[in-house]
C-alpha positions as CSV (number, residue, x, y, z in Angstrom):
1,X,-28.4,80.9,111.1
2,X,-26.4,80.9,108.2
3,X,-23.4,78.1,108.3
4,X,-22.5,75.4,105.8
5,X,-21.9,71.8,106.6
6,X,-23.9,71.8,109.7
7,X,-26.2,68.6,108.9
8,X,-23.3,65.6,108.4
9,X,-26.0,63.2,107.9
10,X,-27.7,63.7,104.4
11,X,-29.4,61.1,102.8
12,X,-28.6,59.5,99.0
13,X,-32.3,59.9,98.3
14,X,-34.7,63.4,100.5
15,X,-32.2,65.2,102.1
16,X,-32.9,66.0,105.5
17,X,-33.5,69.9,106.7
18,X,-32.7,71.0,110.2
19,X,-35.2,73.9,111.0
20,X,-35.9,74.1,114.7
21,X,-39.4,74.2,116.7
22,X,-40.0,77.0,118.7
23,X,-39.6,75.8,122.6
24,X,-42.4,75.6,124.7
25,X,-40.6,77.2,127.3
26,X,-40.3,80.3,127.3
27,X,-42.5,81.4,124.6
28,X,-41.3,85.0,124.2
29,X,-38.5,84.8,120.7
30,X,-38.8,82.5,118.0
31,X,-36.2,79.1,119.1
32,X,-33.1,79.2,117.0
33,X,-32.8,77.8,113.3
34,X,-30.2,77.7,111.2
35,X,-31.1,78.5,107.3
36,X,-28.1,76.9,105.2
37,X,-28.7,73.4,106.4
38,X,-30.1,71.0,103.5
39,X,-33.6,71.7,103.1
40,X,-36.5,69.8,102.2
41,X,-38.0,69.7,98.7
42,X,-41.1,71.0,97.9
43,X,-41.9,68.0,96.1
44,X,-40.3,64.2,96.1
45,X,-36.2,63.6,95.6
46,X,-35.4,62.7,92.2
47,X,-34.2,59.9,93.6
48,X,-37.4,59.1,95.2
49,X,-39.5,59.9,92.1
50,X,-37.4,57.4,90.3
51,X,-38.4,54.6,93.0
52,X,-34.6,54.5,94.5
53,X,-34.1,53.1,98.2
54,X,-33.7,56.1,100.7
55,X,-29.7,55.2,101.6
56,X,-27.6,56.8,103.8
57,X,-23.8,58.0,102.6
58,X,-21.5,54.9,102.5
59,X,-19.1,56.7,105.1
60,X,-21.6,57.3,108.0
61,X,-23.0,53.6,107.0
62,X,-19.2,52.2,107.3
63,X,-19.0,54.2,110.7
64,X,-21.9,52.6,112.5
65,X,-20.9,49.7,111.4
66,X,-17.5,49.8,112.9
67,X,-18.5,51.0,116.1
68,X,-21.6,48.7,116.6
69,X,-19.8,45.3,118.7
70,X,-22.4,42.7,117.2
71,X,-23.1,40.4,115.0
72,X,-23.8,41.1,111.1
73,X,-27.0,40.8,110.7
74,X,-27.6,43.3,114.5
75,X,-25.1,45.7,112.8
76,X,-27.5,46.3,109.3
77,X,-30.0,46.6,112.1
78,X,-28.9,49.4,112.8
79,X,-28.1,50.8,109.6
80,X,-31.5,50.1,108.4
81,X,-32.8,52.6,111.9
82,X,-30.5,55.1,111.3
83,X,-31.7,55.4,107.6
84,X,-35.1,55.1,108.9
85,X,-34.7,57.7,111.2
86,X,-32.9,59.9,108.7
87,X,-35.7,59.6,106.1
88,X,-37.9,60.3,109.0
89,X,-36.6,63.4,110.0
90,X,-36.0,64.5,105.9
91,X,-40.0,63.9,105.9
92,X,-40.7,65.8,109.6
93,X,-41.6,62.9,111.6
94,X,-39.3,64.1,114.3
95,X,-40.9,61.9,117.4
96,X,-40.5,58.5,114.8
97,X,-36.9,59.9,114.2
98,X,-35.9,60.3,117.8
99,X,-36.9,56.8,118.8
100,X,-35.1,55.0,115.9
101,X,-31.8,58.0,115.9
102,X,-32.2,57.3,119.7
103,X,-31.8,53.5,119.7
104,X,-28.9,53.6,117.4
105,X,-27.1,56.4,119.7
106,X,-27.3,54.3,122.4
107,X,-25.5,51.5,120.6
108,X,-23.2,53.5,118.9
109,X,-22.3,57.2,121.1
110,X,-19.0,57.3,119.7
111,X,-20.5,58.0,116.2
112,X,-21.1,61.5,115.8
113,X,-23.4,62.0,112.7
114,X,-26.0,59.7,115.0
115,X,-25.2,61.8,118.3
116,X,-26.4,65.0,115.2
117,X,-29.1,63.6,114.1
118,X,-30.8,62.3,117.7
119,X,-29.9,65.6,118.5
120,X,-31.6,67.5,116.2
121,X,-34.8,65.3,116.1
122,X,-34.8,65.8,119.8
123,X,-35.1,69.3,119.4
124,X,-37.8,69.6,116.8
125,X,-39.7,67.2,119.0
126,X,-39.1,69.7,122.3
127,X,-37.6,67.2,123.9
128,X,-34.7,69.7,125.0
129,X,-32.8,68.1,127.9
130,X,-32.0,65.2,125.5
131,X,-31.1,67.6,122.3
132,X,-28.7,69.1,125.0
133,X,-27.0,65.5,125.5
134,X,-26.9,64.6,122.0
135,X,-25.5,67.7,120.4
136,X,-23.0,68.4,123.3
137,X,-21.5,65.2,122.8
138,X,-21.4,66.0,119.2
139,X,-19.3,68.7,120.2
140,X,-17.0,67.0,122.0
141,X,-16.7,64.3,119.5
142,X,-15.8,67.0,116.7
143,X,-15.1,70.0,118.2
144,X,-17.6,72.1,115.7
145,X,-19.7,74.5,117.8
146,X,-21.7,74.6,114.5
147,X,-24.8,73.3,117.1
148,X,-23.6,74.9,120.9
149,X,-26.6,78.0,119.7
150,X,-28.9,74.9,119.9
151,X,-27.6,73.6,123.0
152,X,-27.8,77.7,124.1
153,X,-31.4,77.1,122.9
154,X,-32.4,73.8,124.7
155,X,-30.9,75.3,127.9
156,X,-33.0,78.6,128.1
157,X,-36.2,76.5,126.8
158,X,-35.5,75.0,130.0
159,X,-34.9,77.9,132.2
160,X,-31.2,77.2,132.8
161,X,-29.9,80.8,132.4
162,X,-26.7,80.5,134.4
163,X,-26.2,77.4,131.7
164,X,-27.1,79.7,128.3
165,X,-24.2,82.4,129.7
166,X,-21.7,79.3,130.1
167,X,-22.5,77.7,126.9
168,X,-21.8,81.4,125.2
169,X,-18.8,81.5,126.5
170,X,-18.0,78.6,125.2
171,X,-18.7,79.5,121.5
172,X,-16.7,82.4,122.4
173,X,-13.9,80.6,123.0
174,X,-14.5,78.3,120.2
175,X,-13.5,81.1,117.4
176,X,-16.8,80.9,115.9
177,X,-18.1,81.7,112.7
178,X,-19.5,85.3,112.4
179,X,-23.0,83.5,111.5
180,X,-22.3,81.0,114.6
181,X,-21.8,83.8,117.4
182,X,-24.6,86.3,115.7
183,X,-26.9,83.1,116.6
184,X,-25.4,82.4,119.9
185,X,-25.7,86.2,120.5
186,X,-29.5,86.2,119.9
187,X,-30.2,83.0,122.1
188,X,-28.4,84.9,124.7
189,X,-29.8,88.2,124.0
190,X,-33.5,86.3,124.3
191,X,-32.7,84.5,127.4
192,X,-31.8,87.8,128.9
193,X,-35.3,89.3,127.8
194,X,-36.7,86.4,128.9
195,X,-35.4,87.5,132.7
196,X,-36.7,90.7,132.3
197,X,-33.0,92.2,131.7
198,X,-33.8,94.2,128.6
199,X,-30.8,96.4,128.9
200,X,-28.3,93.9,129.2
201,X,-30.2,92.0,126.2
202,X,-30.2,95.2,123.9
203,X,-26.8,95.9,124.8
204,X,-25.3,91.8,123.5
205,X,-27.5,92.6,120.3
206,X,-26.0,95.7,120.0
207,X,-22.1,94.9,120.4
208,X,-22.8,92.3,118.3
209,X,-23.7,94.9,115.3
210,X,-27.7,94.2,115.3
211,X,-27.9,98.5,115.0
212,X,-26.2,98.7,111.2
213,X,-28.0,99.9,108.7
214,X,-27.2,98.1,105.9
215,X,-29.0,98.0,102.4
216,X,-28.2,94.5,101.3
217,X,-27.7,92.8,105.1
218,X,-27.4,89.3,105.1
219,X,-29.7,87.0,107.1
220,X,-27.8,86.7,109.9
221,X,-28.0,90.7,110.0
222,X,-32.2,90.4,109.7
223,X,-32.2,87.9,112.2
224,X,-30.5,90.0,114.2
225,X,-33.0,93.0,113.7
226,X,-36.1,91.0,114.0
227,X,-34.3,89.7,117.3
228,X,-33.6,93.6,118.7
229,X,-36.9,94.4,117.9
230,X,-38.5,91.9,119.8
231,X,-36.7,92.7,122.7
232,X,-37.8,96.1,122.6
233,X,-41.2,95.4,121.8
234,X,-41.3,93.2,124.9
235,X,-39.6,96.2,126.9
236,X,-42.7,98.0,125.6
237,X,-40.4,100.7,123.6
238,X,-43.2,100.6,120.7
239,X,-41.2,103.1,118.7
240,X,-37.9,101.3,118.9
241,X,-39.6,97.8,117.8
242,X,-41.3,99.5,115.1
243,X,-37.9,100.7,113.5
244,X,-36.0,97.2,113.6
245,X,-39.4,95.7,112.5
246,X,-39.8,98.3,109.4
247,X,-36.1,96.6,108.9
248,X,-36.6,93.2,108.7
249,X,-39.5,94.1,106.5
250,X,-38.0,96.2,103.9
251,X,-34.9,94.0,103.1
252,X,-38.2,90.6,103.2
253,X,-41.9,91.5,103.7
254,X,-42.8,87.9,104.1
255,X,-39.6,87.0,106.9
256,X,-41.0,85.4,110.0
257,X,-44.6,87.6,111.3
258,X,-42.6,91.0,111.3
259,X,-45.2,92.5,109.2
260,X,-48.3,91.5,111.2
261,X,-46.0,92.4,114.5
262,X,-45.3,96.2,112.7
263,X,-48.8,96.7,111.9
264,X,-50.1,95.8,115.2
265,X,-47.7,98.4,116.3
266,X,-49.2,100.6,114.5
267,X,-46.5,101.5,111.6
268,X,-47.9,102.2,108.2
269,X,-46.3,102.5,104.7
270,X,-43.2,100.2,104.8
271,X,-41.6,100.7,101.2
272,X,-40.1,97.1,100.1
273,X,-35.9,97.4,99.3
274,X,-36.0,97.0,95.8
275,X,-32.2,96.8,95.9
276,X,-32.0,93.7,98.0
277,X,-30.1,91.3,96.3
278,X,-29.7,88.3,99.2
279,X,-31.9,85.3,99.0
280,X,-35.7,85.8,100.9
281,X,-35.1,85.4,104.7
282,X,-38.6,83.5,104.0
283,X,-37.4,80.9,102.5
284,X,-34.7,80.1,104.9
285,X,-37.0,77.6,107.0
286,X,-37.1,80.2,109.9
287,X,-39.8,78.7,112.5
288,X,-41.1,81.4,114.8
């Protein structure tokens, strides 16, 4: 999902990425990820090649240590976890960075990078019910639904329907971004499928434009597609699936398993858009 700024805490030295896990429950739909949060290099930071400290930014540092009621020395504590936990998550250790993102939460929940962070690590480690706390309260700290799609996400890994159509309206209410509510639409649209209510979840994708044909879409719109067919392949409308499919794989043969899904469908002879000018929906961090 395509937003900017969603990640607050970014190291001085790796910066962190934010691509989700798919939830263990249900398995049908890949979880929700965004694909404009800082992403992790391929190889080491500059910074780290040049043997630098991993350090946090000096404002979220300054924040914790305001809102930590300690001594000195217990307040670099927990400076040193939260940098810990950041350069933890930036490296995918997402259990190490939920215990050390955790402890400094619970000493500081008024901070809300931390409450982003714990969140986030607590998702990649499918431990939803706790990415639900963290990145609500970063909601209501900040009022940026930037993350309520993840919360959307957490509550339908969990079978919490009723809570997924809540949390929608929320974001609806919110004035979202156009990136923002195409996310929260497909969460909803999956949690639907994931009821058996194929109808209904064709019809959110739909309103929410998933049916352009566009020749340049942006990844939001190929998420979208890949999304809509899904649906319809679990409907068991082959022919539908195979057109929103043959999509996502024209505008990016390599974007999520769409290819191996439309050739199991049978399609053949998918001509790559040699016109497509947006960045590779590959390289977006997209877990399915």
């Amino acid at each position: 999902m395509a937003r900017k700024g969603a990640v607050m805490m970014r190291s001085d030295g790796a910066k962190m990425e934010s691509e989700k896990s798919k939830p263990s429950a249900p398995v049908p739909l890949a979880a929700w990820v965004p694909d404009e949060r800082p992403k992790a290099p391929s190889t080491k930071s500059a910074a780290a090649q040049r043997g630098e400290r991993y350090a946090l930014p000096g404002d979220v540092q300054a924040e914790v240590r305001k809102a930590f009621e300690g001594t000195t020395y217990q307040r670099e504590k927990m400076v040193t976890f939260l940098t810990r936990a950041a350069e933890a998550y930036d490296r995918h250790r997402y259990e190490e960075a939920l215990r050390l993102a955790k402890t400094v939460a619970d000493a500081t929940p008024g901070v809300a990078p931390v409450r982003e962070l714990a969140g986030l690590a607590a998702y990649r480690a499918e431990r939803f019910a706790m990415a639900r706390g963290h990145l609500r309260a970063y909601f209501e700290l900040t009022g940026d639904a930037v993350h309520l799609p993840v919360v959307m996400d957490s509550e339908r890994a969990g079978r919490k329907y009723r809570a997924v159509e809540k949390t929608f309206e929320e974001i609806v209410g919110s004035e979202p971004t156009a990136d923002v509510l195409a996310e929260a639409r497909i969460v909803l649209a999956s949690a639907r499928a994931d009821q058996g209510k194929y109808t209904e979840a064709i019809d959110e994708l739909t309103k929410g434009g998933a049916t352009k044909m566009l020749r340049n879409p942006a990844y939001r719109h190929v998420r979208m597609w890949y999304a809509l067919a899904d649906v319809y392949d679990r409907s068991g409308d082959a022919a539908m699936a195979r057109e929103y499919f043959g999509r996502v794989v024209v505008a990016d043969p390599d974007a999520y398993d769409a290819a191996r899904r439309l050739e199991d469908l049978g399609a053949v002879n998918i001509r790559k858009n040699r016109k497509r000018k947006t960045t590779s929906v590959s390289k977006k961090k997209f877990v399915d």
